[in-house]
KELUM-271778 format. One record per atom (N, C-alpha, C): y, x, z. Coordinates in steps of 0.02 Angstrom, whole numbers, plus 50000, padded with zeros to 5 digits. Example, Ala and Ser with C-alpha at 12.3 -4.5 7.8 and 13.67 -1.06 7.14 Angstrom:
<sites>
497165066050390
497755061550390
498355066050390
498885064250354
499475068450357
500025064550394
</sites>
This chain:
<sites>
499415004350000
500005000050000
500625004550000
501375000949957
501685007849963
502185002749991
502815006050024
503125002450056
503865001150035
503594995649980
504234990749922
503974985149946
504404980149916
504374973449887
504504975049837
504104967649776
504304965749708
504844962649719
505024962549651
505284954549618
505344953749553
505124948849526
505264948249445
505754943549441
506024943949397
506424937449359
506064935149280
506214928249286
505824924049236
506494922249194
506524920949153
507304918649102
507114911349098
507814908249129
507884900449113
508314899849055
508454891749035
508614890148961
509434891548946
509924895449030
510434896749003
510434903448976
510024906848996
510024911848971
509644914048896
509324908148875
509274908148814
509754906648762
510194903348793
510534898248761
511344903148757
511304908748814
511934914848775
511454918348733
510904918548729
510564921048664
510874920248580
510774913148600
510804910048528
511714911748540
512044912148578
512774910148548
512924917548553
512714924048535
512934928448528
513114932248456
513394935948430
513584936348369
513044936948310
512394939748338
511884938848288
511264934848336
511394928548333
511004924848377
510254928248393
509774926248440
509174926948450
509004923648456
508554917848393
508274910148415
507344909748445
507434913748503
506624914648534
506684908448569
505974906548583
505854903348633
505924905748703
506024902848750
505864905648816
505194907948840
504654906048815
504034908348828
503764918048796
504224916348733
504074925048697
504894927948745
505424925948768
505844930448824
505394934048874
504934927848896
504564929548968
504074931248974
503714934648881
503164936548902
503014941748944
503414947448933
502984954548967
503714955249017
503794952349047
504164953849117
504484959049152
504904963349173
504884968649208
504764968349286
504444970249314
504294970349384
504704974049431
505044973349477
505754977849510
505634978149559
505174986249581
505424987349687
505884985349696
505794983449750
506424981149793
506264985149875
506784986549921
506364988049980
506284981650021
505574987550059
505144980150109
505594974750125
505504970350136
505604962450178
505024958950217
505354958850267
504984953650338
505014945850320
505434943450314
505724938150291
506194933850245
506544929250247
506974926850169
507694931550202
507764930250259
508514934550256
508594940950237
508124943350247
507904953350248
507904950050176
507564947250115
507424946350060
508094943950026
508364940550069
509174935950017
509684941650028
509784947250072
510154951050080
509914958350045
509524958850021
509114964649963
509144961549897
509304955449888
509334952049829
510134951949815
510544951949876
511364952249834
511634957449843
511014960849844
511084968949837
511124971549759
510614969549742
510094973649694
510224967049630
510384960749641
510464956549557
510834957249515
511354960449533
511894964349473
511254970049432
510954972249454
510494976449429
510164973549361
509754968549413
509244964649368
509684960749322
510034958749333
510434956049273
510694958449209
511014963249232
511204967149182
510734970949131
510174972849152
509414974549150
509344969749079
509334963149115
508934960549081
509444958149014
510154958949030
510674957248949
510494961348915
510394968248937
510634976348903
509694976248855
509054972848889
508774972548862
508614967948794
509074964648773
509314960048734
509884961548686
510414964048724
510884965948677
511444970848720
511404974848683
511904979948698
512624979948702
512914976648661
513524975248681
513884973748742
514154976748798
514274973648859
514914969748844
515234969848773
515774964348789
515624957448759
514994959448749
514654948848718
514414949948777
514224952748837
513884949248900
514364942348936
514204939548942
514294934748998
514904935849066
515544935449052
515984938449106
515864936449178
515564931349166
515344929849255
514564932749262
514464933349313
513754939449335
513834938049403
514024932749434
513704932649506
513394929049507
513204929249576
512494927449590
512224920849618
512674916749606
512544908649590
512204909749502
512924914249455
512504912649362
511774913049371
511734919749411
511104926549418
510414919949422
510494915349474
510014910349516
509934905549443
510564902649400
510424898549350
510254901049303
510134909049292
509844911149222
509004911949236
509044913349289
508384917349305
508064912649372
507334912149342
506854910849439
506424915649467
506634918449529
506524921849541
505514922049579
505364925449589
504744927649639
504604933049658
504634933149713
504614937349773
503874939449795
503764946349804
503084949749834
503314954149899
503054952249937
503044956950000
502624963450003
502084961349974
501634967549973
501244969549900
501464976449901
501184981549846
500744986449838
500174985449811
499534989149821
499624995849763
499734999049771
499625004949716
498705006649716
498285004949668
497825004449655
497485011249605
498295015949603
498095020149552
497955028149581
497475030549589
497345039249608
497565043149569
498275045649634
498715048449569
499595048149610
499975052249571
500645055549583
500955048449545
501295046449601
501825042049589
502355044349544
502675043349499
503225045649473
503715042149448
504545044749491
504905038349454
505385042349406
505475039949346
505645040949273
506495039449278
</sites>
């Protein structure tokens, strides 16, 4: 066990929907957005407060993450980026515990 929390974010339909209204639209479904996911340590959490206070830490992160993986431009991003948008683009899920299953040198890139 190593000592993170997850969290993924899943893309909801507003965030498809600055897809399509960006200068060279992207007309995906939400299902091919969400196929292969990124998975994001986060550190440990006991509970939702330890968890909601590591989360308005770290969602400017994931957010941006997840425009920049879409489109590069940061001046077609979305000028609002807090974390009420953050909650309506994305649903979140939360892991407390992380098994590293792999024999072998951790390495972060």
């Amino acid at each position: 066990m190593v000592n993170r929390g997850l969290v993924i974010a899943t893309a909801k339909e507003p965030f498809r929907e600055w897809l399509l209204s960006l200068p060279e639209p992207w007309d995906v479904p939400l299902e091919e957005i969400n196929e292969d996911r990124t998975a994001y340590l986060i550190p440990e959490f006991e509970d939702d407060d330890q968890r909601d206070r590591i989360l308005r830490k770290f969602f400017i992160s994931i957010f941006e993450d997840h425009l920049a993986d879409w489109w590069t431009k940061e001046e077609d991003w979305p000028p609002k980026r807090d974390l009420r948008t953050f909650r309506k683009w994305f649903d979140l899920q939360f892991h407390a515990v992380v098994e590293d299953l792999v024999d072998g040198v951790l390495f972060d890139e």
